[in-house]
C-alpha positions, 0 to 999 in steps of 0.5 A, a space after each residue: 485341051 481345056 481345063 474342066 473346073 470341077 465344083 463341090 457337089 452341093 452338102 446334103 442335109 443330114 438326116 439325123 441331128 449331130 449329137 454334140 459333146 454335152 449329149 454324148 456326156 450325158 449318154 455316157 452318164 445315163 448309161 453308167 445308171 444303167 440298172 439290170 433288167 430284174 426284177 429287183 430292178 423293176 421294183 425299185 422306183 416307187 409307183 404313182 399310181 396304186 391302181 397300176 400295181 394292182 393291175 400288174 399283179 392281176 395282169 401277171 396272174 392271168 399270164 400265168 395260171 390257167 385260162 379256166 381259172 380265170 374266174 377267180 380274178 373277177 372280184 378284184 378285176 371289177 375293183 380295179 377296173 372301177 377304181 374302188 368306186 361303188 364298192 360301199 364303204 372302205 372299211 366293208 369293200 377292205 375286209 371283203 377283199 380280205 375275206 376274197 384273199 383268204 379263199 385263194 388257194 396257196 401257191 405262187 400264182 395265186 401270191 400274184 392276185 392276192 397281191 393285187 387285193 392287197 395293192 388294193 387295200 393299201 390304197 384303200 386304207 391311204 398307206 402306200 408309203 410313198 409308193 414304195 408299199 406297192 414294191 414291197 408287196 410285188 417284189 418278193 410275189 415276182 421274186 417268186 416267178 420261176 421265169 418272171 421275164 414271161 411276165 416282163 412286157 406287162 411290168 413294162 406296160 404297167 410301169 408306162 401306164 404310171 408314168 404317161 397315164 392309160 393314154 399316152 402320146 405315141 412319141 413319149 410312149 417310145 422314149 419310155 420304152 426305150 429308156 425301160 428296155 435299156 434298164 434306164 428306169 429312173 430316166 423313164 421315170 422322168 417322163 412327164 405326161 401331156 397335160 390336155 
């Protein structure tokens, strides 16, 4: 009988890339700044972007209190939506945000939108501190929340938005998402938008 020599079947290419050493290492150490998902967690890296913590106080508001009363956020709504523009002076469009949060009824909901009027007047009077002002005014109103993972994915959004901005590239949406999800805040962070 004849001997049937066998060749190797050819290699597939693999679908996905091998992770060498270096990014095995580099997971590990990610990993080991891995921060829980809290809210003191969410409130640690300081904010970009005044405008998106006062969208998160307001956003989370609205998640939160009855539809009906919904109202009561268009004040502060349009100024965040305009970015404090066409308000008049700063000093006038400051006390009139102050005049609105005094109005507010007292209750932990309503911390939120007063929140993000005072978001608004720290932005106003140039005083974020660096950005952390914003986490000192936000942690202690989501600290607050009975159940503050109801209001999670919109931390999410509003952490994402001041990062890779209101438009972002689909590819870079998703690494921020997955490095926010997995508690990787500071590795989100290091995301840097596209420049058009």
């Amino acid at each position: 009988m004849a001997k049937v020599q066998r060749r190797k079947p050819k290699k597939r290419p693999a679908g996905k890339p091998r992770i060498d050493d270096e990014l095995a290492e580099l997971a590990t150490v990610l990993d080991e700044q891995r921060l829980d998902n809290s809210v003191a967690a969410w409130f640690s890296i300081p904010w970009r972007d005044g405008w998106n913590a006062a969208w998160l106080a307001r956003r989370a508001w609205t998640e939160l209190v009855v539809a009906k009363e919904y109202s009561r956020a268009l004040y502060i709504e349009s100024i965040i939506h305009e970015r404090g523009s066409g308000y008049g002076a700063d000093y006038d469009l400051y006390e009139g945000i102050d005049n609105w949060c005094q109005e507010l009824p007292r209750s932990v909901g309503y911390d939120l939108l007063r929140a993000a009027g005072r978001c608004v007047q720290v932005i106003i009077a140039r005083s974020d501190g660096g950005g952390h002002t914003f986490n000192e005014i936000l942690r202690p109103k989501f600290e607050a929340l009975v159940e503050p993972e109801r209001v999670a994915v919109h931390v999410q959004g509003a952490r994402r938005a001041d990062v890779l901005g209101h438009i972002s590239i689909p590819r870079l949406a998703g690494a921020f998402d997955i490095a926010w999800s997995r508690g990787l805040y500071q590795a989100a962070y290091a995301l840097q938008p596209v420049k058009s």
